[in-house]
C-alpha angles and dihedrals in degrees: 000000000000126000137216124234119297128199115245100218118162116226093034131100090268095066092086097046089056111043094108091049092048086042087054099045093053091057095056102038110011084239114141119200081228086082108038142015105253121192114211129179114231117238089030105090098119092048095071121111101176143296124297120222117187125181110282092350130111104260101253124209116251136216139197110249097209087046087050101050089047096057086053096048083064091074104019142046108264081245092055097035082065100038085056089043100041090049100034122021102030090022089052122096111187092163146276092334094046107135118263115217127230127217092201105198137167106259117106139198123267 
């Protein structure tokens, strides 16, 4: 089944549900959920590649767009995997800490 964003907030209920993804997080980015609201998507812990900051924005969590669509092809047809993604993960605004997606690919900068 697959799942819709969640808010990562210390000293609720959640805190529990979610040790292992804010473990996680911090070992990528160094970004507590002390400090900011952060939305994950459950089931998609290994798709995540860090932690986004913009100027005068909340940092937001990435994924990597290819991880994510495989995940989803497991239980799903590819045509179907990108129909989902295309309509609730990357379609879905739940606000100023909804996850960005990454299309990792090989160029590098000069």
């Amino acid at each position: 089944m697959i799942k819709t964003p969640r808010a990562i907030k210390t000293g609720t209920e959640e805190t529990l549900i979610i040790d292992i993804m804010e473990e996680q997080i911090e070992e990528i980015a160094g970004f507590s959920s002390e400090d900011h609201d952060l939305l994950v998507m459950d089931g998609f812990d290994d798709c995540i590649e860090g932690v986004v900051e913009r100027f005068g924005q909340n940092p937001i969590v990435c994924y990597n767009k290819q991880k994510v669509l495989s995940v989803l092809e497991e239980e799903m047809t590819s045509e179907e995997a990108h129909e989902w993604f295309e309509f609730n993960q990357i379609g879905a605004w739940v606000g100023d800490s909804t996850p960005c997606f990454i299309t990792k690919g090989e160029k590098t900068c000069d």
